[in-house]
C-alpha positions in Angstrom: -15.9 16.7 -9.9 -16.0 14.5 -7.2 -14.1 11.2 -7.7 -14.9 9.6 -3.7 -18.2 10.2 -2.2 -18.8 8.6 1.5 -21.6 9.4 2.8 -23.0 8.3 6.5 -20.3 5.3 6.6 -20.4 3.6 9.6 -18.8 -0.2 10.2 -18.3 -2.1 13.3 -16.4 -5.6 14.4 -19.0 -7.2 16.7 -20.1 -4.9 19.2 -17.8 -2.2 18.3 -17.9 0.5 16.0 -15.0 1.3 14.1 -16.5 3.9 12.0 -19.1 6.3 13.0 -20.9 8.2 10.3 -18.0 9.1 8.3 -19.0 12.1 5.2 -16.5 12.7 3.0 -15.9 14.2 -1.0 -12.3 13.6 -2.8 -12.6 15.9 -5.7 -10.5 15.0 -9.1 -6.7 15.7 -9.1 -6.4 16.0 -5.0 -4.1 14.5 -2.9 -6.1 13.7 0.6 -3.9 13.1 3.5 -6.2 10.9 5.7 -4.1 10.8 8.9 -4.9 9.4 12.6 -4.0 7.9 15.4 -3.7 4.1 15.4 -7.1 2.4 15.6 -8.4 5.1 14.5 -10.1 3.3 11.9 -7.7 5.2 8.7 -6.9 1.1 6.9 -10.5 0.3 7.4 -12.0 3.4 5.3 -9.1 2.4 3.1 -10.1 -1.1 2.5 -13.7 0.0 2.7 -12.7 2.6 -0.4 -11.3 -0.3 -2.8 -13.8 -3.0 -1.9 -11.8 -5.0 0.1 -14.5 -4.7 2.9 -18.1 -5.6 1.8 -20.0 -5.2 4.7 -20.8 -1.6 5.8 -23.6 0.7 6.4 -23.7 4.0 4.5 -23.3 4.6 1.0 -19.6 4.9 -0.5 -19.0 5.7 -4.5 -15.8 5.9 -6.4 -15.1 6.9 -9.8 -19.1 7.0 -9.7 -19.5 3.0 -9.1 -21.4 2.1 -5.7 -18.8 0.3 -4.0 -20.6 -2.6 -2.5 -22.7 -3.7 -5.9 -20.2 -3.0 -7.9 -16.5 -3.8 -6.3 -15.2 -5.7 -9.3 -15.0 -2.5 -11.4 -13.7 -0.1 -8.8 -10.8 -2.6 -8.5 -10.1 -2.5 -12.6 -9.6 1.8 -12.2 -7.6 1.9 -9.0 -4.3 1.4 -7.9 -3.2 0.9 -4.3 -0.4 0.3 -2.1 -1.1 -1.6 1.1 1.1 -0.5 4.5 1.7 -4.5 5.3 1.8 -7.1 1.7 2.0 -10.6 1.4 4.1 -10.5 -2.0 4.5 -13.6 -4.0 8.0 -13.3 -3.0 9.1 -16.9 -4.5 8.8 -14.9 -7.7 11.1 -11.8 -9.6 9.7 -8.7 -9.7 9.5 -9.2 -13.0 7.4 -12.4 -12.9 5.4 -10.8 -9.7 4.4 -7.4 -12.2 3.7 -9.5 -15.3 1.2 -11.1 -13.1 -0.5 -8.0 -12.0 -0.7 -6.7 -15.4 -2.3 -9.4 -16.8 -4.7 -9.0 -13.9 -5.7 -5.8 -15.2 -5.7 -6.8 -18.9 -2.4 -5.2 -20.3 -0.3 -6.0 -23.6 2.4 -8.0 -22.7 4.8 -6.1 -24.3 3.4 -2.9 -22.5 4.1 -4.6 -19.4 7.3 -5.9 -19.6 8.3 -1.9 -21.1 6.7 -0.4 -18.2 7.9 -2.7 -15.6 11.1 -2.5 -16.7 11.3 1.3 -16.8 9.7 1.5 -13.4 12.2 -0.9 -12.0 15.4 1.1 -13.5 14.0 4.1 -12.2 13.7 2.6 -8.2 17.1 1.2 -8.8 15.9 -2.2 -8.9 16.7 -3.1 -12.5 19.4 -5.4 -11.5 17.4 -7.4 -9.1 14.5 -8.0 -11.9 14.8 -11.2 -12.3 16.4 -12.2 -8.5 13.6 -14.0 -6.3 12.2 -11.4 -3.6 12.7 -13.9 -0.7 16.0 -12.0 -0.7 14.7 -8.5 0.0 15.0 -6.4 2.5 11.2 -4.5 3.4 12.3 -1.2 1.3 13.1 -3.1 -2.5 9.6 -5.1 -1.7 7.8 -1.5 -1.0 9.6 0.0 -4.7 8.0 -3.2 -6.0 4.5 -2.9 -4.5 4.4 0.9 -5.2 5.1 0.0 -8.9 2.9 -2.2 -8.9 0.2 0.1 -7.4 0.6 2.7 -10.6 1.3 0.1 -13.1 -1.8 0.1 -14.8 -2.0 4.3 -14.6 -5.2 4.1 -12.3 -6.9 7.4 -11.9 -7.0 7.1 -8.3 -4.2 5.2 -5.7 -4.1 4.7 -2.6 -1.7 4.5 -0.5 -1.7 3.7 3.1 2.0 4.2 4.6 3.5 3.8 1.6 7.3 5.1 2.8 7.5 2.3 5.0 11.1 1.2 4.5 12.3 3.6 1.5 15.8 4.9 2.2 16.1 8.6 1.8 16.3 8.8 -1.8 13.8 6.8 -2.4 11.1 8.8 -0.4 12.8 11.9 -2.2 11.8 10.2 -5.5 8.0 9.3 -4.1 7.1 12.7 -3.2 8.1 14.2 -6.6 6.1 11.2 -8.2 2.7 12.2 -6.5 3.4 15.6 -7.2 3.6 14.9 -10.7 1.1 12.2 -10.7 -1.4 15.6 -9.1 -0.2 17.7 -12.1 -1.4 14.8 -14.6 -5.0 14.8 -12.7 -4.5 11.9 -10.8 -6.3 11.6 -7.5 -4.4 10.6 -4.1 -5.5 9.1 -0.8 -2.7 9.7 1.3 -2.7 8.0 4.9 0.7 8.0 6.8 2.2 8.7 10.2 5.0 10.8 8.6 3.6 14.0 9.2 5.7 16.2 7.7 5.7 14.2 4.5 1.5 14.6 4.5 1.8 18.4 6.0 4.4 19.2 2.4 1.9 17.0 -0.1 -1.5 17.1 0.5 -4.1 19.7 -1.0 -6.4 18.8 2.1 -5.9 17.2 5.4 -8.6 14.6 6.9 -7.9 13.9 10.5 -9.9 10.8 11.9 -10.0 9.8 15.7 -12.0 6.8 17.3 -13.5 6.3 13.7 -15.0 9.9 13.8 -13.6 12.9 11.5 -12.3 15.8 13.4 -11.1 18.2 10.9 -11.2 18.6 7.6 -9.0 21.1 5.6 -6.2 22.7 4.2 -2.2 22.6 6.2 -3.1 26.7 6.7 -6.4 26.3 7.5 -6.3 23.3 10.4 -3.0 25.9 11.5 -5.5 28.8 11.7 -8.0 26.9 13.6 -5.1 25.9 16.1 -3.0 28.6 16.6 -0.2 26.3 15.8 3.0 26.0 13.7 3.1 22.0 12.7 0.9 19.0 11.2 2.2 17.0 14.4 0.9 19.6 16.9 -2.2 20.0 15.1 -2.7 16.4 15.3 -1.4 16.0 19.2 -4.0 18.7 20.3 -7.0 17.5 18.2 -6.3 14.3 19.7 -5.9 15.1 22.6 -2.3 13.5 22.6 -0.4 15.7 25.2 0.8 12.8 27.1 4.3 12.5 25.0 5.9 15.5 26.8 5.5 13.5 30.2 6.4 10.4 29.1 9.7 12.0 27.1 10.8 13.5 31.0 10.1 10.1 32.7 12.2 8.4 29.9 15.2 10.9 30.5 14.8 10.2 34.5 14.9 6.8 34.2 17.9 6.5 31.7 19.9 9.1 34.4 19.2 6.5 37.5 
């Protein structure tokens, strides 16, 4: 069943286009890696997606709701995790989640249990009730990423959502999403980690100067390419080749 249906999306920023008839269908329980180069117009679809962006041409549905007359509701039965937040960071993590899950209409006592939980679990149970003006960028990402799944929304997205984690910490994301798959949630996936989106994702979107390029599973994007990685894949789709040369004119310099 499909849970994300874009069809002819197209949306520009003044005389530019940003997106250029972008079709697309998420089907229920996948995890989609949407990965491109910067500018490539992954954050706009994203915000397009959870009605952040209201003006568009085209016709994008999620969770069968038509985005733009209907944005309000879409919001209620998502979850997301933004690559750059502006957290209410005068406030606990506590404070900051019982906010957000009054937002979406929880018990109180449901949220405090869940936040709690969720806290102990990203090893933040300590700092609960600390002010976040005092963390670093990873304990803010464990709290936006809680509070991205807080409500258990059917779908979340998530645009770079490792940025920061330390190594145990993006250990304990990926199993997360795996499980969250196994429990039939849905997963839009956009990161630069490509080895993170190659191991996770059911099916691989690659987008470049707001057009897709290839759609498909890890093997079958390999197949197409004759190549062994996600990050070469991506290079020669692009047409990013220029790293190599760059790499040797580094190394030259550094040995003058």
């Amino acid at each position: 069943m499909n849970v994300i249906r874009i069809e002819n999306l197209q949306k520009s920023y003044g005389s530019g286009l940003v997106l250029k008839d972008i079709n697309l269908e998420v089907n229920s329980g996948e995890i989609i890696g949407y990965i491109g180069p910067n500018g490539a117009g992954k954050s706009t679809t994203i915000k397009i997606l959870i009605g952040m962006i209201p003006d568009f041409d085209g016709k994008v549905e999620v969770l069968g709701h038509d985005v733009k007359s209907n944005s309000l509701e879409v919001k209620r039965l998502i979850g997301y995790v933004p690559e750059n937040a502006s957290l209410y960071d005068t406030l606990s993590p506590m404070e900051y989640l019982r906010f957000l899950g009054s937002l979406y209409e929880l018990e109180m006592n449901q949220i405090e249990e869940k936040a709690t939980e969720l806290l102990r679990l990203f090893a933040l149970y300590d700092q609960r009730d600390d002010r976040m003006t005092t963390f670093s960028k990873g304990m803010k990402q464990k709290v936006l990423l809680i509070s991205g799944i807080l409500q258990n929304p059917e779908i979340i997205f998530l645009d770079e959502p490792l940025s920061g984690l330390d190594a145990n910490a993006v250990i304990l994301v990926k199993e997360i999403l795996s499980q969250l798959k196994q429990a039939g949630k849905t997963i839009f996936y956009s990161s630069h980690i490509m080895d993170v989106v190659e191991k996770i994702s059911d099916r691989i979107v690659l987008i470049n100067k707001g057009t897709v390029i290839a759609n498909g599973t890890f093997e079958e994007l390999k197949a197409q390419r004759e190549t062994g990685s996600l990050e070469q894949i991506f290079n020669q789709l692009t047409g990013n080749t220029e790293h190599v040369h760059l790499a040797e004119e580094f190394i030259q310099i550094m040995n003058r």
